[in-house]
N, C-alpha and C positions, 0 to 999 in steps of 0.2 A: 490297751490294757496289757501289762506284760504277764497277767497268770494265761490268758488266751494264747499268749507267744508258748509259753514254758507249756501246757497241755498241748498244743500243736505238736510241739518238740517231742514227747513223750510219746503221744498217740502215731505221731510217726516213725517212732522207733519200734512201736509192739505192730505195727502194719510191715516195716519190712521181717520181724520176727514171724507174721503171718505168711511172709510171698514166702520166705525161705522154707517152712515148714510143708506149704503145700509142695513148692516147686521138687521138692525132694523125694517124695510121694509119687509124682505124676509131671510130666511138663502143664504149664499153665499158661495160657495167654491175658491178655489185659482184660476185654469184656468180661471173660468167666473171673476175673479176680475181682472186678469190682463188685460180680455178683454176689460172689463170696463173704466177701468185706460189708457190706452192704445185710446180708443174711446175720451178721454178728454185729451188728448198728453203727457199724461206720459209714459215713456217707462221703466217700471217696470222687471226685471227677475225674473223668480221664487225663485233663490237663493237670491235676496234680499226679496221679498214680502212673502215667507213661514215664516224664521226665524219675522217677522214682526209679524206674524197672530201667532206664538206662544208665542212671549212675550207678546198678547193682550190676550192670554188667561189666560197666566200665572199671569198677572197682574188684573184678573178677569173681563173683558170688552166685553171677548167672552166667550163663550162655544160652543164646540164642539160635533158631534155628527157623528160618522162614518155608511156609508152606501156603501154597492154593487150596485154599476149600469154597467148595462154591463159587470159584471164578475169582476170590477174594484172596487180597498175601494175608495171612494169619502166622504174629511171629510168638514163635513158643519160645520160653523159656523152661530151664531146667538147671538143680543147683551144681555149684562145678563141686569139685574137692576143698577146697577154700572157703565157699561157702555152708558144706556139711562140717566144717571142723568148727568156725565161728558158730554153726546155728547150735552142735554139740556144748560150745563154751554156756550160750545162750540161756541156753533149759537150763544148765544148771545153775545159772545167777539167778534167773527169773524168777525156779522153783524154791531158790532159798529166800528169794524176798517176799516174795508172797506166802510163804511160810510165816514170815516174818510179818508182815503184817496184815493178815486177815484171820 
């Protein structure tokens, strides 16, 4: 059914509008985003939310930083400058359309 495909599409444009917002905040890694995510009723898998968090970095939005915790690699992301200037543009389409329609 293609309204499934077009809300996929959508809900995964306001999910990257969510990594970029926290990442900016704080670095974040994948389990705590899906936590996140998951807290505001998206029900995210890490095989969709991983490949996600590396086209943001490939696309330069995130960077990356690998760390040991608990004997474990734990890779943090954080937003670059690129990232804060697109998630800047963001808020303000977001906020005019939701303005707009609700």
């Amino acid at each position: 059914m293609k309204t499934n495909k077009y809300l996929n599409k959508i809900l995964n444009g306001l999910i990257q509008i969510h990594i970029l917002h926290h990442a900016q905040k704080t670095p974040i890694y994948g389990s705590w985003m899906i936590s996140e995510l998951k807290r505001h009723g998206y029900n995210i898998s890490p095989g969709t939310l991983y490949p996600l968090l590396h086209k943001m970095e490939k696309e330069n939005l995130l960077a990356k930083r690998i760390e040991i915790v608990e004997g474990k690699k734990r890779i943090y992301y954080s937003i670059t400058s690129q990232g804060e200037n697109l998630l800047k543009k963001l808020r303000g389409k977001v906020k005019e359309l939701f303005h707009e329609i609700i």
